[in-house]
C-alpha positions in Angstrom: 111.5 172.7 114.0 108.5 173.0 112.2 109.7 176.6 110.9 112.8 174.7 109.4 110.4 172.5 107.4 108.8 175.3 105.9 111.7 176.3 104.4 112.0 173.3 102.2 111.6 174.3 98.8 109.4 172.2 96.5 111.6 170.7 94.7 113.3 169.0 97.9 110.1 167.6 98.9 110.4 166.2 95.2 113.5 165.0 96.5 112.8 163.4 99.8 109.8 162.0 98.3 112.0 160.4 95.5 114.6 158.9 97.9 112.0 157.5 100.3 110.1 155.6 97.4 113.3 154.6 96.5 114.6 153.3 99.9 111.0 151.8 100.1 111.4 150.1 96.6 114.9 148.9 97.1 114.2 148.0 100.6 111.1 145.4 99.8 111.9 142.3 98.8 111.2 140.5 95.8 108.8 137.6 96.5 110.6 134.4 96.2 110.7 132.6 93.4 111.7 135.6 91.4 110.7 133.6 87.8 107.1 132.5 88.7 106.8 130.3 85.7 105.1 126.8 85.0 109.2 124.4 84.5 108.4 121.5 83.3 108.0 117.6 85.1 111.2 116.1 85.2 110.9 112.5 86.2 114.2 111.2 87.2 116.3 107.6 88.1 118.0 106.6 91.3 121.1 108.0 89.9 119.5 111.5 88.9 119.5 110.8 84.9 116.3 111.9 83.2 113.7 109.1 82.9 110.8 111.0 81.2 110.4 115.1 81.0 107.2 116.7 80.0 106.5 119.7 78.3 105.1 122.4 80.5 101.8 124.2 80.3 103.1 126.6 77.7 104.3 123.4 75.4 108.2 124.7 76.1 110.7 122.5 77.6 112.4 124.3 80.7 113.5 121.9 83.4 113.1 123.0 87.2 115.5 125.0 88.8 118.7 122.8 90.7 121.1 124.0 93.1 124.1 122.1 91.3 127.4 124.8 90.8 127.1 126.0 87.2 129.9 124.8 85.3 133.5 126.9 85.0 133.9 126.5 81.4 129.8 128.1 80.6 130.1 130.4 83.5 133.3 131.8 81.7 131.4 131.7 78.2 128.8 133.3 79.0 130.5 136.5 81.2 133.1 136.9 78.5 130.6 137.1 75.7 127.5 139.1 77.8 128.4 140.9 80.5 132.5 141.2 81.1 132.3 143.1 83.8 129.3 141.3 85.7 131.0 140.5 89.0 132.2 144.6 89.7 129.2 146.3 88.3 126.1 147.2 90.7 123.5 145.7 88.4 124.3 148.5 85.7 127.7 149.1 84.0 128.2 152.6 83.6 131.0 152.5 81.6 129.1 150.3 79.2 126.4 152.5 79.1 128.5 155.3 77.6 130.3 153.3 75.7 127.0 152.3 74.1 125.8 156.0 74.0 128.8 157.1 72.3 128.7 154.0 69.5 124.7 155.0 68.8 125.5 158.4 68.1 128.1 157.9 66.0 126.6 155.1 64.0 123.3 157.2 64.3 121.3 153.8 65.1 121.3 151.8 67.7 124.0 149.3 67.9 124.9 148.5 71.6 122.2 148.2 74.2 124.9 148.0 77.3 122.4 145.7 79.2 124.4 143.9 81.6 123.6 140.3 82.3 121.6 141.3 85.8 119.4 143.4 83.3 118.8 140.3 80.8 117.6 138.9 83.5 114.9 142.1 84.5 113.3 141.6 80.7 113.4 137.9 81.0 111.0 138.1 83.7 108.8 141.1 82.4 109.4 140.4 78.1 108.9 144.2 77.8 109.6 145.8 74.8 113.6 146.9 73.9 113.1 150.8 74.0 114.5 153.2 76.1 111.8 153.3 78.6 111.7 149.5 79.6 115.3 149.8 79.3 115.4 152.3 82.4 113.0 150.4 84.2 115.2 147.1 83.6 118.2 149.0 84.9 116.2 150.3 88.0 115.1 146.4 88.4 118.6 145.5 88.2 120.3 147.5 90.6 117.6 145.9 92.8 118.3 142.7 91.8 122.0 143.3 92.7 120.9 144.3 96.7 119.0 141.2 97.3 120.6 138.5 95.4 124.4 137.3 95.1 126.0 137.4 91.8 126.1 133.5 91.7 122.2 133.2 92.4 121.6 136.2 89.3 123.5 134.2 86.8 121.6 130.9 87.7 118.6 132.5 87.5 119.8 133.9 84.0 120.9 130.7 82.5 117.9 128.9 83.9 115.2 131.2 82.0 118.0 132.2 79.2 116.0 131.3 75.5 117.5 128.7 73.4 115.6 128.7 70.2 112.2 127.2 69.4 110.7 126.2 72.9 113.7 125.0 74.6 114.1 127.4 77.2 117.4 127.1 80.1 120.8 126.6 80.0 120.1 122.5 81.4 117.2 122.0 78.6 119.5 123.3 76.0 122.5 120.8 76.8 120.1 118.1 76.5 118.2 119.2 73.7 121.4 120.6 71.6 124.0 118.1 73.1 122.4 115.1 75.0 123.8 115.2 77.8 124.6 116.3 81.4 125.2 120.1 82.3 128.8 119.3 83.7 129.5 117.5 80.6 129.7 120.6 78.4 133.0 121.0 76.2 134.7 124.1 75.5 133.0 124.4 72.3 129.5 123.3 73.1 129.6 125.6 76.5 130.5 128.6 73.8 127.4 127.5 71.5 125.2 128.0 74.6 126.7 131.3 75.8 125.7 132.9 72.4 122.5 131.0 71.7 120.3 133.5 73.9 121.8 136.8 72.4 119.2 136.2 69.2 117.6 132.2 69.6 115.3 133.4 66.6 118.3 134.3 64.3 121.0 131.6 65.0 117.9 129.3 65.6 119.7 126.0 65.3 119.0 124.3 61.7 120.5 122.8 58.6 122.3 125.7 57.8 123.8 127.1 60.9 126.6 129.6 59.0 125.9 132.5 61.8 125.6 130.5 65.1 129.0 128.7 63.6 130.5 132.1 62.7 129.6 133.5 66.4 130.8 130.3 69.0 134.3 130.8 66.7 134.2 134.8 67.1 133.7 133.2 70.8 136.8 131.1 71.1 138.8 133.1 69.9 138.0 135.7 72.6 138.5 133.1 74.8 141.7 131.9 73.7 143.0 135.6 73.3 142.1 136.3 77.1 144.2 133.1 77.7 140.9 130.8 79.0 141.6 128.1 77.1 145.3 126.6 75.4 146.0 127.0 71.8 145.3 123.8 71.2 142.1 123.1 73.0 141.1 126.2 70.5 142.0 124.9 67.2 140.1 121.8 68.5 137.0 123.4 69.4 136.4 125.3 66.0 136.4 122.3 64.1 133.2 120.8 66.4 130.0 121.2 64.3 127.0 123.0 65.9 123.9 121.6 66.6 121.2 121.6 63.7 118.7 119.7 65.1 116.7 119.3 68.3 117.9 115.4 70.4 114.3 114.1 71.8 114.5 113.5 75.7 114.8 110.4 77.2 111.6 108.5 77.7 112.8 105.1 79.9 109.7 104.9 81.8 106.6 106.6 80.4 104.1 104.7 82.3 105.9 105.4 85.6 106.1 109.4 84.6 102.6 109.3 83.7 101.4 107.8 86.8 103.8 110.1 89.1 102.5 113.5 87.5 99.2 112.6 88.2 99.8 111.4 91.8 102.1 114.9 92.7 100.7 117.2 90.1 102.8 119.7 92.2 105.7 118.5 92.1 108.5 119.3 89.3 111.5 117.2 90.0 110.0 113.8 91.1 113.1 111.7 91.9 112.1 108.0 91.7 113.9 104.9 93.0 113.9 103.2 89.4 117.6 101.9 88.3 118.4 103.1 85.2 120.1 100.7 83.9 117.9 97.9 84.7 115.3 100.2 83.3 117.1 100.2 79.9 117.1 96.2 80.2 113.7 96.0 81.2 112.5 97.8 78.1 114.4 96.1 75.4 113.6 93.1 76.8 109.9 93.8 76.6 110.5 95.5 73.2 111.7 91.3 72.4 108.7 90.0 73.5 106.4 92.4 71.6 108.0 91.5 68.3 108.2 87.7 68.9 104.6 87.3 70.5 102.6 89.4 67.6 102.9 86.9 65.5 100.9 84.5 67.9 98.3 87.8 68.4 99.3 88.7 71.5 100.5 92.2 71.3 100.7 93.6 75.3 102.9 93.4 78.1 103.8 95.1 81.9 105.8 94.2 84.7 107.4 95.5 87.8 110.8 94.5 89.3 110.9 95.9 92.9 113.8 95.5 95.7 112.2 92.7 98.1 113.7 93.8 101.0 113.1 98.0 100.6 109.8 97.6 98.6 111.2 100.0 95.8 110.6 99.6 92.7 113.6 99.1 90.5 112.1 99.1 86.6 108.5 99.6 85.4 107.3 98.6 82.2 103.5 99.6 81.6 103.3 98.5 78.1 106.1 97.3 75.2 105.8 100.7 73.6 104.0 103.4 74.6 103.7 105.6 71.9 102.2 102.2 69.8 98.5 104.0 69.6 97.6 100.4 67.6 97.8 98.7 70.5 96.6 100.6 72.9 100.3 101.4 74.2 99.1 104.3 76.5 97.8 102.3 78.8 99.8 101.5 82.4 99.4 97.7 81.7 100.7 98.3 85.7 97.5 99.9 86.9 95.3 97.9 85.0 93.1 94.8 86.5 93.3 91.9 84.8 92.0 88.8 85.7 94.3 87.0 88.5 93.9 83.4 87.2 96.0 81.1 89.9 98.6 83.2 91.5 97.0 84.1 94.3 97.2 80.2 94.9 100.1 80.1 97.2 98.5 82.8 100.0 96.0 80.5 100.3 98.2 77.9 100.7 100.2 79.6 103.5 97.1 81.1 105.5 96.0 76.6 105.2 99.1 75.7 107.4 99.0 78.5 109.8 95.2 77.4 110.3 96.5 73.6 110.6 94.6 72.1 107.4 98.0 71.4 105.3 101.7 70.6 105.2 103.0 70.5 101.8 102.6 66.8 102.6 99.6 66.6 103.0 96.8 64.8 100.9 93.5 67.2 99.2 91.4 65.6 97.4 91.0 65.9 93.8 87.8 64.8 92.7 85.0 65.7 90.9 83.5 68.6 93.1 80.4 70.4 93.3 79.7 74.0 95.2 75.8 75.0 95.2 76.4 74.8 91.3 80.2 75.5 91.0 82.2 72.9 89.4 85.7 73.2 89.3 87.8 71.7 87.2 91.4 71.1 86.3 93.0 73.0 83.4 94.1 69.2 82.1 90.5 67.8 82.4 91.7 65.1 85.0 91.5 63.6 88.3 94.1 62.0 90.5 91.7 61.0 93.6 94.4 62.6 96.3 97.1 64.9 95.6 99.7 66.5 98.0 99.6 69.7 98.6 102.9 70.4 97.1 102.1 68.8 94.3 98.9 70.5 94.5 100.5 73.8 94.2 103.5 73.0 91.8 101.1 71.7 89.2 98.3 74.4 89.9 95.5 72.3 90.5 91.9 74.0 90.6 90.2 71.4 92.6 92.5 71.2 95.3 92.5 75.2 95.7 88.9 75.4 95.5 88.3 72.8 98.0 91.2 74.3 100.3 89.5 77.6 100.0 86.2 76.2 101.0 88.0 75.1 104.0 89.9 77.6 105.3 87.1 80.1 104.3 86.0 82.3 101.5 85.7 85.2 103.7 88.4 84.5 105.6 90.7 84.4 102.7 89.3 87.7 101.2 89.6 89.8 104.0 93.4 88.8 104.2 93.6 90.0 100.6 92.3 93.6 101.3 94.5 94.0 104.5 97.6 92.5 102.4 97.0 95.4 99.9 95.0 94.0 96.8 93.3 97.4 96.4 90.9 95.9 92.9 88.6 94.1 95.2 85.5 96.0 94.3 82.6 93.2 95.1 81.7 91.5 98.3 83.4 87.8 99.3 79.9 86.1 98.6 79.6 88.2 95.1 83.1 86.6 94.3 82.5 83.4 95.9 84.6 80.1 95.3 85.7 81.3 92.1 88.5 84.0 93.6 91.1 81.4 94.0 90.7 80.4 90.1 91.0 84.1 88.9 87.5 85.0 89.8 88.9 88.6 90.8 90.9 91.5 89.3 94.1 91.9 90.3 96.9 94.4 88.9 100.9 94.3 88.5 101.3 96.9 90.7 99.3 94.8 94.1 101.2 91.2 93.1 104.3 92.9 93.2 103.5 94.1 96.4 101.5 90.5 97.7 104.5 88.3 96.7 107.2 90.9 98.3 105.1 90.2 101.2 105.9 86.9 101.3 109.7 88.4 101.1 109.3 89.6 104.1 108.3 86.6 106.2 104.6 87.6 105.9 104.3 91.5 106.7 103.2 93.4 103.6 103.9 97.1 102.9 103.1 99.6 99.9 105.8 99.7 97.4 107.8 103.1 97.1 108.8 104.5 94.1 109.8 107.9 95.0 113.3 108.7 97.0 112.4 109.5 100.3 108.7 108.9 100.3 106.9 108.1 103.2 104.4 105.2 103.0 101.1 106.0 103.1 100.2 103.0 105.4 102.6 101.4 107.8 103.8 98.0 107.4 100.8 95.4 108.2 100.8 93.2 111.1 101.8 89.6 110.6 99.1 88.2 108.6 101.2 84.7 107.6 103.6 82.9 109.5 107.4 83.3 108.9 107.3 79.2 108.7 103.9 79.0 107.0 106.0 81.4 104.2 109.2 79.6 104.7 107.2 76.2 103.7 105.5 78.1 100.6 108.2 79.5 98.9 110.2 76.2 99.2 107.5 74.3 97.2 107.0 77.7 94.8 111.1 76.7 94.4 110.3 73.5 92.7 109.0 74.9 89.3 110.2 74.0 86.2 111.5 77.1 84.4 109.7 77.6 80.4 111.6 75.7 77.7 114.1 73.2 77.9 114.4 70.8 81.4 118.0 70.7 81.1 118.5 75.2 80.9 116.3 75.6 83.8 117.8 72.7 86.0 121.0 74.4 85.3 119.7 77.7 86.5 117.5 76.3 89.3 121.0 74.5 91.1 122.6 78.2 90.9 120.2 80.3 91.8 117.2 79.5 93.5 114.2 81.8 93.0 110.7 80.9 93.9 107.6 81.6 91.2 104.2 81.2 90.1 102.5 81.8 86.9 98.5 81.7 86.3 96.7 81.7 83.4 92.8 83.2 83.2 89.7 81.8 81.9 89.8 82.5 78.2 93.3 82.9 77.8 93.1 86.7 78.1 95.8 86.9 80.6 99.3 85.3 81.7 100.7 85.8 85.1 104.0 84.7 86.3 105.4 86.3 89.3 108.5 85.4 91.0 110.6 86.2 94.0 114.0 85.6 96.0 115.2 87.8 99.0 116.7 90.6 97.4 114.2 91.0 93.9 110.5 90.6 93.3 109.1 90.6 89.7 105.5 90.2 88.5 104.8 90.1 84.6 101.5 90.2 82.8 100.5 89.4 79.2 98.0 89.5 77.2 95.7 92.3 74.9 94.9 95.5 76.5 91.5 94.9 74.9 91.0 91.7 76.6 90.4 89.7 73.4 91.3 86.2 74.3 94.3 84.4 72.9 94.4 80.5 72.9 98.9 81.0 72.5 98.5 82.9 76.0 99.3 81.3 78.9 101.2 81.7 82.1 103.9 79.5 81.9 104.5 79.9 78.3 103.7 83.6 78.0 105.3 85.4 80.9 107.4 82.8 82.2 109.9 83.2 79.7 109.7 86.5 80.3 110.4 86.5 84.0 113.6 84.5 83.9 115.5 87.0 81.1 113.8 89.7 83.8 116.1 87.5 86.3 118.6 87.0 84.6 119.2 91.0 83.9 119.5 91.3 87.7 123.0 91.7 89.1 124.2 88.8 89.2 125.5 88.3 93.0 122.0 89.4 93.8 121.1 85.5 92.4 123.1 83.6 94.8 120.6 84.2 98.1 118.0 82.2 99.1 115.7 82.6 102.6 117.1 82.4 105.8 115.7 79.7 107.7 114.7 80.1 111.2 114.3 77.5 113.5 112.4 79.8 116.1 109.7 79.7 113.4 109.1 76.0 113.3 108.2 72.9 115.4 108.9 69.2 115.1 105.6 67.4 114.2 105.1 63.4 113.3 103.3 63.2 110.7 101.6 60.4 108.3 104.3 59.0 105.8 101.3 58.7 103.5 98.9 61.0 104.1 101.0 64.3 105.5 98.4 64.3 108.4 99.7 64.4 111.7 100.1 60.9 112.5 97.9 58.2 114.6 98.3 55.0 116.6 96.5 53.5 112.8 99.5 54.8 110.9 101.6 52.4 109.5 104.8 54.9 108.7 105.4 58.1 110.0 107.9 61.0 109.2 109.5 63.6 111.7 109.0 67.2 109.5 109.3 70.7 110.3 105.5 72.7 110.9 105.0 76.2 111.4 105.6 76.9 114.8 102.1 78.8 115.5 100.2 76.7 113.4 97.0 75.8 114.6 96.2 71.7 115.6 96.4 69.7 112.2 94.1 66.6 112.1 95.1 63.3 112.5 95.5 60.7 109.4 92.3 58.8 108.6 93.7 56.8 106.2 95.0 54.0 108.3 93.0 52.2 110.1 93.1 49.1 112.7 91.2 46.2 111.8 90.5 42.5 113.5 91.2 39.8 111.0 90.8 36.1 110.9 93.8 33.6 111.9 93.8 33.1 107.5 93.9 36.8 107.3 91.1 36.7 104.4 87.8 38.1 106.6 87.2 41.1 109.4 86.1 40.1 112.5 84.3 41.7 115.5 83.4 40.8 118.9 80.8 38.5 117.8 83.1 35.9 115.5 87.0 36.5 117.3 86.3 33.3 118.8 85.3 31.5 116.1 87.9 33.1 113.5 90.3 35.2 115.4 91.0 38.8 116.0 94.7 40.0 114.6 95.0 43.4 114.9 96.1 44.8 111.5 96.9 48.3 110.4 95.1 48.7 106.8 95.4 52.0 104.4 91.6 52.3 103.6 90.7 55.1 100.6 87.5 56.1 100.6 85.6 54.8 97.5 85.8 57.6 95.5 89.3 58.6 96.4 90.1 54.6 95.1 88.8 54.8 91.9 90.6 57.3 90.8 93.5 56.4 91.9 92.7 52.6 90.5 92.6 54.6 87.3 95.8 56.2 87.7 97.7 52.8 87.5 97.5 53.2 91.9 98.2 50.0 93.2 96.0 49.5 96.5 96.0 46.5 98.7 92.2 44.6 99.6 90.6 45.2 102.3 89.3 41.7 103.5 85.5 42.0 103.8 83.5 41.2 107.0 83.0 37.8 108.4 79.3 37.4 105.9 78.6 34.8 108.6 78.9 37.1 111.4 75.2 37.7 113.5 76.2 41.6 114.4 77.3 42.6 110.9 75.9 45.5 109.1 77.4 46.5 105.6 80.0 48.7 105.2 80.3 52.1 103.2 82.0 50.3 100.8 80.7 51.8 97.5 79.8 55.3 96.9 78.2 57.0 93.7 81.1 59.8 93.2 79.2 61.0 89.5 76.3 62.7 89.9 77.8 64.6 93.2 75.7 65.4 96.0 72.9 67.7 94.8 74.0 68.3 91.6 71.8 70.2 88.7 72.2 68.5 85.6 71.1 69.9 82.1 70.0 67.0 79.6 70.6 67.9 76.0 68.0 66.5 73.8 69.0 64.3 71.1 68.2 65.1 67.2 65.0 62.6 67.6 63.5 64.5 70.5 65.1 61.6 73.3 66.9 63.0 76.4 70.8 61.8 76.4 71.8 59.7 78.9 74.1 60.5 81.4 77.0 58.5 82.4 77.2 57.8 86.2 80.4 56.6 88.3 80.0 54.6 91.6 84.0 54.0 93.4 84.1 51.4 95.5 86.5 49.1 97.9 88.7 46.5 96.0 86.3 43.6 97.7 83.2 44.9 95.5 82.1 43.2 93.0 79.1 43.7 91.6 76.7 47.0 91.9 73.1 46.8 91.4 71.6 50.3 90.3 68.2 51.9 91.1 66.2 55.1 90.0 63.2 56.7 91.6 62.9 53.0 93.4 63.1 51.2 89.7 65.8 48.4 89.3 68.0 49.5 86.0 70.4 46.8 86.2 73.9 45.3 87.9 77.8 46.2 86.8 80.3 44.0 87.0 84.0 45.5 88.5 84.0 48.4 85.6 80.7 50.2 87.9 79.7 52.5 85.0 76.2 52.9 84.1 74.4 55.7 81.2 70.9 56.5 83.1 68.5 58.5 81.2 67.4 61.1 84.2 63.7 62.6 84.1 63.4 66.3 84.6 62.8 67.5 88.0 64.6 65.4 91.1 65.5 61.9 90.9 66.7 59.9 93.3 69.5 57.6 92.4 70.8 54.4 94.6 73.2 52.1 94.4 74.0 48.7 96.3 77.1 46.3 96.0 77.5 42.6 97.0 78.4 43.2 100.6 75.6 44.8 101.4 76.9 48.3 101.5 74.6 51.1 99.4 74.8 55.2 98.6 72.1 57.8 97.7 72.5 60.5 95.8 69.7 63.4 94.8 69.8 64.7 91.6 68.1 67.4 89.7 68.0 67.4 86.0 66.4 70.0 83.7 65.7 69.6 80.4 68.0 72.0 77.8 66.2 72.3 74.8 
């Protein structure tokens, strides 16, 4: 054997060693992609359309390989005018490369290059020089092309890398950029442009005068309609289509959203969203309205979300009216951004309330003047109404009422449901935030009170929203932090808003389609909330100036509520005509007060039958009503020490609280006297039948000093019981004086404490501690 291998002449080791290198070569496979290039991020609808495409690291535009069939009538373009004989060839066409040889001699220059289509697609990958050299090289690359790749997979991958001119690079980019429009859309004539774009992109380069590109699609029909691919007709109509001689822009529906999802999956080139396209295209004109009728007012930013309540994905995004308006900021994801939340976290609070047992939308809060360790709230109307229901409390977005609820249910209670729900802005401790984070005290953005309202969608489980096809949530749903009846209750009083503008519209919308919302306005007027829901859509809107400047024209209601309903209203409309389910698993029967909405006692004088949450904790029982013992006249309280004198008729009496009666007095409230006690009686001590409700308890007081170096007075408020008449006033022991029915008194304080004290005709008195520092 090994004599036998001696005899190999030289040249055969040549040879072998030629043919094993080539086995080897044509044996290895290319690594996978072949075209390791940087496409660029297509962002696209529900429906596949392109929603936003960015330019790619090279500033080209060349959108990411698909696996969608290439279209007959450019597949048929394209072989007829490159490479005619692509599908019997090996990678190479030997007769074409004679053919070629023999022209070049002949016309003593070079004026056929025979490179076959699989070739083109050799020097697309390399851009090597066109000489003879990387010619044979591309030919070698070919044939290998041609053993590991089918002949449908080499002209994809030449049409998808194919130049077009400029920096549009790709048979798809060019149909969009040329033609505006879908690959499969391609007529006979615009599938010809693009099959002889590529041959020179720098020569026919599309432009005002496109003579050549013109003169070779034509040269290309004709072919065509010679070899009997197209009719005679669908010829003569083809020639007399223009060309292209300009760039179309791409599509840019949602910015904000493409922005955001690039940085997210910076990996990821085709990023198929869950946005609707066309309620995308709504979504953006109608914010385009608003821009152009709020500047005038000063207000010049916008965002909102609509997302499917039921799937959590998010249907249209809207991160700012314009993004490419650099005066205002238009870059920014008004989404993303925290704003201040103003009131509409409000109706959690109000759910999370009944589940604990402290409220029905029945029931009475108070809504008085209020003091937290130095935190007054107040109403945005400067008022008081003494008691309020908490339906009404809601509806009419009360501060006091929230702030009072909040105390009771818990500050950190109530914040530690807002983490778990998904508010991802909260940044500070509860006690940093304190009281304050029911009345917009906190940062909240579109993106988490889309997600917190949908949770109430969903009978009180929150989950992430999705706005990619397919994507897997990053948390799984959350346990069930509200009731299904607690949420049931809440979105049936959130129903009973008045929609922006005229009664009569929104009544006529409100008995059609019923749809439950909010709105919140924050301190300052720098934002406007409105967010709204029904079981198949949730929308939250936000207004205001990206650079926070405040706005008086801003608010909630007249801001982004108008803005909400045309949102609605671009919704299909059978997905209007739902409204929640409700379950009677969820609820129980309780009796409650017909007056106060407390769960009713042996006192109360009328009681209702309603439906509670079914897990709700034990509600309180109604301390309006009381049982008293009056005299045979009716006219005096008795007790055990004067029934036999005077009698003892049990009598069932509504009795406010002295500061809860005069501000209901002042509201026009009628309220029935109580009969004072028997004045004769041996065994009676006063009642607590006046109270001083202005100073509160504790309260810090700073005293503005008058032009002629005096400290102003202050003006302090005692309520009382409708048998009061007369209030005699003391301070720091010293007697200032009596009122007469109207118990008002000014009362110049000294700096430091002071202790005030008041005491009315039947006997009863109140004290109140009150520090006052001078403001100079």
């Amino acid at each position: 054997m090994w004599k036998a291998w001696t005899k190999v002449k030289k040249w055969q080791w040549i040879l072998i060693l030629i043919i094993s290198v080539a086995i080897i070569y044509f044996s290895y496979p290319f690594k996978k992609p072949y075209f390791q290039v940087d496409y660029s991020t297509v962002v696209k609808s529900e429906e596949g359309s392109l929603l936003h495409v960015f330019l790619n690291k090279n500033e080209q535009w060349l959108l990411p390989p698909d696996t969608s069939d290439i279209p007959k009538k450019l597949e048929t373009a394209v072989l007829s005018y490159e490479d005619q004989n692509f599908h019997s060839h090996f990678g190479v066409d030997i007769g074409a490369v004679f053919r070629a040889l023999k022209q070049n001699i002949k016309a003593g220059r070079i004026v056929s290059g025979a490179s076959t289509l699989t070739m083109q697609v050799a020097r697309l990958k390399y851009q090597n020089s066109r000489n003879l050299f990387y010619k044979a090289l591309e030919a070698i690359e070919a044939i290998k092309l041609s053993l590991h790749f089918s002949k449908k997979e080499i002209l994809r991958m030449y049409l998808q890398h194919a130049p077009y001119g400029g920096n549009v690079i790709g048979y798809q980019t060019a149909a969009h950029k040329f033609f505006g429009k879908q690959i499969n859309a391609l007529t006979w004539s615009e599938a010809a442009t693009l099959a002889v774009l590529p041959n020179a992109p720098g020569l026919i380069y599309p432009s005002k005068t496109s003579d050549k590109l013109l003169q070779k699609r034509n040269s290309l029909l004709k072919k065509l309609y010679e070899k009997e691919f197209i009719d005679e007709i669908t010829y003569q109509l083809s020639v007399l289509e223009s060309v292209p001689d300009d760039f179309i822009p791409f599509k840019s529906s949602a910015p904000h959203a493409a922005s955001f999802l690039r940085t997210q999956y910076p990996n990821q080139k085709i990023l198929n969203t869950t946005i609707d396209e066309r309620l995308q295209h709504k979504a953006n004109q109608i914010a385009l309205k608003y821009k152009e009728l709020y500047e005038e007012d000063g207000i010049s930013s916008l965002a909102f979300l609509i997302s499917d309540s039921k799937t959590a994905e998010i249907k249209a995004y809207v991160g700012s009216p314009d993004f490419y308006d650099n005066t205002h900021k238009g870059q920014v994801d008004g989404v993303r951004a925290n704003r201040s939340s103003g009131s509409i976290l409000k109706p959690f609070l109000y759910a999370l309330s009944m589940d604990e047992g402290m409220i029905l939308p029945e029931t009475f809060i108070r809504d008085l003047p209020t003091y937290f360790d130095g935190f007054s709230p107040n109403n945005a109307n400067e008022d008081f109404q003494g008691v309020v229901s908490a339906r009404e409390a809601l509806v009419k977005s009360l501060n006091i009422p929230a702030v009072r609820l909040l105390n009771g249910y818990g500050l950190f209670q109530f914040y530690s449901f807002l983490k778990e729900a998904g508010v991802s802005s909260l940044f500070r401790s509860a006690d940093q935030y304190g009281l304050p984070l029911i009345l917009g005290g906190a940062e909240v953005s579109v993106w988490d009170m889309a997600r917190l309202y949908r949770g109430l969608a969903n009978e009180g489980k929150f989950s992430d929203n999705i706005i990619l096809k397919n994507e897997t949530r990053k948390t799984q749903e959350s346990a069930q932090l509200i009731s299904g009846g607690s949420v049931y209750l809440t979105l049936d009083m959130l129903k009973d808003l008045k929609r922006p503008g005229s009664e009569y519209f929104w009544q006529k919308f409100n008995n059609s389609r019923e749809f439950a919302w909010k709105t919140g306005t924050s301190y300052g007027h720098k934002d406007a909330w409105a967010v709204g829901l029904n079981p198949n859509y949730t929308i939250a809107v936000w207004v205001g100036n990206f650079d926070g400047e405040s706005n008086k024209n801003l608010s909630g209601a007249n801001s982004a509520g108008p803005i909400l309903f045309d949102l609605l209203e671009a919704l299909p409309a059978d997905s209007l005509n739902e409204w929640f389910q409700f379950k009677e698993m969820d609820f129980q029967k309780l009796e409650i007060c017909a007056v106060s909405g407390f769960r009713s006692s042996e006192n109360c004088i009328k009681t209702e039958v309603v439906n509670a949450p079914y897990s709700m904790k034990s509600m309180k029982s109604c301390e309006y009503h009381q049982t008293k013992y009056l005299s045979h006249q009716l006219d005096l309280q008795t007790c055990s020490a004067c029934w036999n004198k005077l009698g003892a008729i049990p009598t069932k009496l509504l009795a406010y609280p002295p500061d809860i009666a005069y501000y209901l007095r002042r509201k026009g409230t009628f309220i029935e006297s109580i009969p004072p006690h028997n004045p004769e009686c041996s065994r009676y001590r006063a009642e607590n039948s006046s109270k001083i409700i202005y100073p509160n308890m504790d309260a810090k007081l700073f005293l503005p000093v008058d032009f002629n170096g005096e400290l102003q007075k202050v003006i302090c408020k005692v309520g009382h019981s409708s048998s009061v008449k007369k209030v005699y006033w003391y301070l720091n022991e010293v007697f200032l004086g009596e009122t007469d029915r109207q118990h008002k008194m000014a009362i110049q304080f000294k700096s430091g404490w002071n202790e005030l004290k008041i005491i009315d005709d039947l006997g009863g008195e109140d004290t109140q501690k009150v520090f006052a520092v001078v403001n100079q």
